[in-house]
Each structure stands twice: as structure tokens, then as C-alpha cells.
N, C-alpha and C positions, 0 to 999 in steps of 0.2 A: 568601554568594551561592549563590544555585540553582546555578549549573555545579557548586560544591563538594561540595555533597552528593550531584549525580549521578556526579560523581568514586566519590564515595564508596560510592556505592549498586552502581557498578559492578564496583568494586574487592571490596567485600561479596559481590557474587554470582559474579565469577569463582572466586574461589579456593577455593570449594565445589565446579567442576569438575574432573575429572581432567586433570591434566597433556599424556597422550597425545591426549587428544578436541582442545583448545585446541590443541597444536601440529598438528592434523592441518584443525581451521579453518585455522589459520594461512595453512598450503600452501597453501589450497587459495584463500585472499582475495589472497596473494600472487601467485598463479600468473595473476592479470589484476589487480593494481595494480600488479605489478614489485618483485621483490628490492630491500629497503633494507638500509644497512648504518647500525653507528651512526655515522660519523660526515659522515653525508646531514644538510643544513641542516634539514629536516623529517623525521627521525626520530623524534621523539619526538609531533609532530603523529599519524604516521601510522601510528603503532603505537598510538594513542590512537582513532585511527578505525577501526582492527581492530578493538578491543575492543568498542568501540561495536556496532560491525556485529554481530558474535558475542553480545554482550549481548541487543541489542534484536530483531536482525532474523533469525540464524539459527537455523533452529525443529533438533529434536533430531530425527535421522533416526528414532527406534523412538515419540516421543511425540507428534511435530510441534509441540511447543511451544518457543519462544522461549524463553533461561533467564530470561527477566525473565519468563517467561509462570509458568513452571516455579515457580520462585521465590515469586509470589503465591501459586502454588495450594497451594504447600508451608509457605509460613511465615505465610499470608496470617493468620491468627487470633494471632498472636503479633507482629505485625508495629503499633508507634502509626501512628495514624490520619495523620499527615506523611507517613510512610516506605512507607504503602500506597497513598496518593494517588500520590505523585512518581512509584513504581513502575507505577502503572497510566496515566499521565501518559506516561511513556518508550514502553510498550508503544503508545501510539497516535502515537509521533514522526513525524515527515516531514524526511523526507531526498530531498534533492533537488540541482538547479542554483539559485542564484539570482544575481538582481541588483540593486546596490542601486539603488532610485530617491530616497529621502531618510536624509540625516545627521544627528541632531539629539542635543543632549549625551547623553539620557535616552533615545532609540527610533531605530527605524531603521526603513526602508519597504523591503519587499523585493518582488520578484516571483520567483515559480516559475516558469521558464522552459520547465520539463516540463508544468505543470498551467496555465499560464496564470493563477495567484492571485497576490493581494497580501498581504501579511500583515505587520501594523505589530508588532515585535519588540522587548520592553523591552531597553535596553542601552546602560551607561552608556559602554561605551570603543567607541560608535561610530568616531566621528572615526581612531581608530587602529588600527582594524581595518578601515575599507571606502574605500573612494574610490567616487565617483558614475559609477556602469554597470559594477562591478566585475562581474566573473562569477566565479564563489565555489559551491564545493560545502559544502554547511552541513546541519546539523540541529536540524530545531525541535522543541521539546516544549511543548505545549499543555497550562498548568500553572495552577490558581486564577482562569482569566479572561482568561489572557495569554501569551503565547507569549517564549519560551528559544530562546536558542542554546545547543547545546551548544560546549565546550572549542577543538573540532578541524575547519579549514578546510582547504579546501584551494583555491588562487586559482590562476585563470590568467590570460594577459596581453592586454591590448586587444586587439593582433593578433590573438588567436583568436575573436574575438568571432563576424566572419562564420562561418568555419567551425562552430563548435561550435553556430549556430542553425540552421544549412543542416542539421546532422546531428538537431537535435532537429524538426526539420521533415517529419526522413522518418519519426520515430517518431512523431509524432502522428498523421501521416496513414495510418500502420499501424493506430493505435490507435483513431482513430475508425471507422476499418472495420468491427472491433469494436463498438463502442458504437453503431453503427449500427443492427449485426444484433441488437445486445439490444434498440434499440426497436423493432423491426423485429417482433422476435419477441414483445415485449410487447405489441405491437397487435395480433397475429395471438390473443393467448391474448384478448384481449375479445370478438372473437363466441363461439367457444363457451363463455366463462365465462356471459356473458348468457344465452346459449342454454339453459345447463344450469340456470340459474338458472328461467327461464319452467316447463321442464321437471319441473322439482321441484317450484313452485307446484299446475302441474297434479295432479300422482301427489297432492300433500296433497290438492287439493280433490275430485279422484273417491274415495280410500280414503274420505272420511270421508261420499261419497254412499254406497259402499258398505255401510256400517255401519246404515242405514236403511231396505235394499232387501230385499224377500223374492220377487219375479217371480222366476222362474229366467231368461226370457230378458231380462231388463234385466241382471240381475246377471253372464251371458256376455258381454255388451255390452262393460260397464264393466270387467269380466277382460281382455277383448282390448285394451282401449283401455288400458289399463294397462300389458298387457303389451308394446304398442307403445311408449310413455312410455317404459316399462326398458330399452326397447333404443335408444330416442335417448340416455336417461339414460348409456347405458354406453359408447356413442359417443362424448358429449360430451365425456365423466370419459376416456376414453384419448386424444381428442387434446387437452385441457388438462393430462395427463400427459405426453405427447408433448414438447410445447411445454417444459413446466415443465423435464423432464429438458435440454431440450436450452439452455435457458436457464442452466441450472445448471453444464451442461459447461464453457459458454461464459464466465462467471462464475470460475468455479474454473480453468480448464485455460488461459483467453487470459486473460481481464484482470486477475485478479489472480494468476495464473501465469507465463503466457510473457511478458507485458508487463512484469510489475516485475522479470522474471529482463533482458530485454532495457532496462529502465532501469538495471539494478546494474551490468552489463556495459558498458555504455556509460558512466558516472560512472567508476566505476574505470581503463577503459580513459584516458579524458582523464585521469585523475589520474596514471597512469602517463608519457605524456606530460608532465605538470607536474614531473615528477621528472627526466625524462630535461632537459627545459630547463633544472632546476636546475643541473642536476651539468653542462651545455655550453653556457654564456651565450654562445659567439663562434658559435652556428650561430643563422641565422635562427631566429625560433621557429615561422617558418610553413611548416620544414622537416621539425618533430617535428608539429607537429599538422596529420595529415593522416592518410589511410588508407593 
């Protein structure tokens, strides 16, 4: 089975790591999913979703790369064409909330309850792993055509249903503020792209009157008017620089910055929650999940 060899793949790329680095992940995944011990009913789940996490998604503070990143760029010529797929398969994973909307022996129908998708999931031990509207922290890999779960859930209980949507409610509406001002700002970059565009038509088609002219005072003419053109030209080119930079900020620094640091934080945090319900079934559970 695919999960087996992503087991494996991952098991392969840790232990290429130093010791100190991984236990200093470690701290630091623990330090907002909560201390486990081993003999926590999901310890071995979530020591399994560390891994994960540190495999796929935490980049190296000196390289910014992911060790799955790390990994291809290091072994990638030595690596059969299986082993570099899968790898590159992991590297584009989604991890998220989801919920199940269908059960069927061979697939499952899930929604991303962060991204608003569906995503129909090969998977033969449905039936015993989801119940219909579970909400479930999971990870997919989009593998040959078709999407994987990986190994390691983590569930929470109907009860928290309200809650945990109300909370994803105030992160999208953060997040589309965001994704607002990116189209916001990609429509503001089309008049002077067009503009620079008309502009640069023109400079071609006087240079190349230029090139035929011998009057002195036509040829000051078409100088001046030229060198009017260069200064829209240069205009134009610093506020589609302008825009682009600031597009880029917004891109790099909010959406896929502060946005997936504030989705990691919030998945771990309910997950920590999911622990503390474990380990005290006699307290309501609408007592642990709350802020």
C-alpha cells in the first residue's frame, strides 16, 4: 500500500537527520500540540504526525527547504523513478481539517473544511476509519491521478463540530481579506501593464521613422517625442514594479506565510484539545474545546 512506502520514505529521510535538529522540531511541534506520553491512547498516531510534519512541511532554517525538499535535490539522480515521484507527491501534500461526506468500500468523499474543497480519496478501510460528518485532521498526497491519506488522524467529537466551524469561520474571513487585496492589486497592475504596453508600440514605431529621416528639425521632433514616451515608459515600469513588489509581499509574508503559520496553529491547537478529551472522558467535551 502507498501509506507503506510513505512510511518508508519517511523513515528513509529522517534518519539522515541529526538527532539534535529533530529533537529540537520536536519542542517545538509539541510546545502547541501538547506533551504526550507513551502510554497516551494516541501516541503513536501522533508521534507519527510529528514526523510528517517535520518531513514534509518544516523547511531547514539556513536552506528553507523541506527535508523531503532537501532530499530530492540531494539524491534526486539516484533516486527509481517510484521513489522520486512519491517524494515529489509528499512535497505538494495537503493537510488540513476535513469531513467526511461519503463512505464507500474503495473511496471516501471528503471536504476541506479550511479550503472549502472536495476531494474523492482512494481508501479501502473507509468504513473503519470515518463515520459520516466526522471532522478529522488528515493528510493527502496527490499520487498517479489520485489522492492518499496518509497513516496519522487525528478526530474529534460531533460536539465540537459548532465550535471548530465558528473558528474556521473567522480564519477565512481573515484570509479572504487577503486574497481580496491580491485581486485588488492585480487589477490595479492592468492599466499601466496596457499603458506600458501602447507605450512601447509607439517608441518601436517612431525609432524606426527615425532611422529614414535626415531634416534636422523633424528628427528634434521625433527626439522629443521619444524622449517623452521614455518617461511614460519609465513611469509605467515603476508603478508595475510597485504593484508587483507589493503583490509579492503579500503572497510570500500573508498567504502563504502568516496564513498557513495561523492554519498550523490552529490544527495543532484543536489536536491538543483532542488529547486532553482523551486522557478526561468524565469532563464535557465542550469544556476542553473552547478558547
Amino acid at each position: 500500500m502507498i501509506r507503506d512506502d510513505i512510511n518508508q520514505l519517511v523513515e528513509e529521510i529522517t534518519k539522515t537527520h541529526p538527532e539534535d535538529e529533530i529533537f529540537q522540531a520536536k519542542k517545538d511541534f509539541l510546545k502547541i500540540s501538547g506533551e504526550i506520553f507513551e502510554d497516551d491512547k494516541s501516541y503513536e498516531s501522533r508521534i507519527g504526525s510529528f514526523l510528517e510534519w517535520y518531513t514534509f512541511e518544516r523547511p531547514h532554517p539556513d536552506s528553507g527547504l523541506t527535508p523531503v525538499q532537501s532530499y530530492l535535490q540531494s539524491h534526486g539522480e539516484s533516486l527509481t523513478q517510484e521513489t522520486r515521484e512519491l517524494a515529489q507527491a509528499i512535497s505538494q501534500n495537503i493537510h488540513s481539517l476535513f469531513t467526511a461526506k461519503k463512505i464507500k468500500s474503495d473511496y471516501v468523499v471528503v471536504l476541506d473544511i479550511l479550503d472549502d474543497k472536495k476531494y474523492e480519496v482512494k481508501e479501502n478501510q473507509g468504513p473503519m476509519l470515518f463515520n459520516y460528518e466526522d471532522i478529522f485532521e488528515g493528510r493527502l498526497i496527490p499520487y498517479n491521478g489520485h489522492y492518499y491519506f496518509t497513516d496519522h488522524f487525528c478526530y474529534h467529537p460531533k460536539p465540537t463540530v459548532g465550535f471548530i466551524k465558528s473558528r474556521v469561520k473567522i480564519l477565512r474571513v481573515k484570509e479572504e481579506e487577503a486574497l481580496n487585496l491580491e485581486k485588488k492589486l492585480q487589477k490595479n497592475l492592468l492599466g499601466p501593464q496596457k499603458s506600458l504596453g501602447k507605450v512601447l508600440a509607439k517608441l518601436e514605431k517612431l525609432r524606426g521613422k527615425l532611422e529614414g529621416i535626415t531634416k534636422e528639425n523633424k528628427i528634434d521632433s521625433l527626439k522629443k517625442e521619444i524622449d517623452e514616451l521614455e518617461n511614460q515608459k519609465n513611469q509605467f515600469e515603476t508603478q508595475i514594479s510597485e504593484i508587483e513588489n507589493q503583490l509579492t509581499e503579500l503572497r510570500t509574508e500573508i498567504i502563504e506565510g502568516e496564513h498557513n503559520r495561523n492554519r498550523f496553529t490552529f490544527i495543532r491547537k484543536l489536536s491538543y484539545m483532542s488529547l486532553k478529551w482523551e486522557r478526561s472522558r468524565q469532563i464535557d467535551v465542550r469544556d476542553i474545546y473552547q478558547d
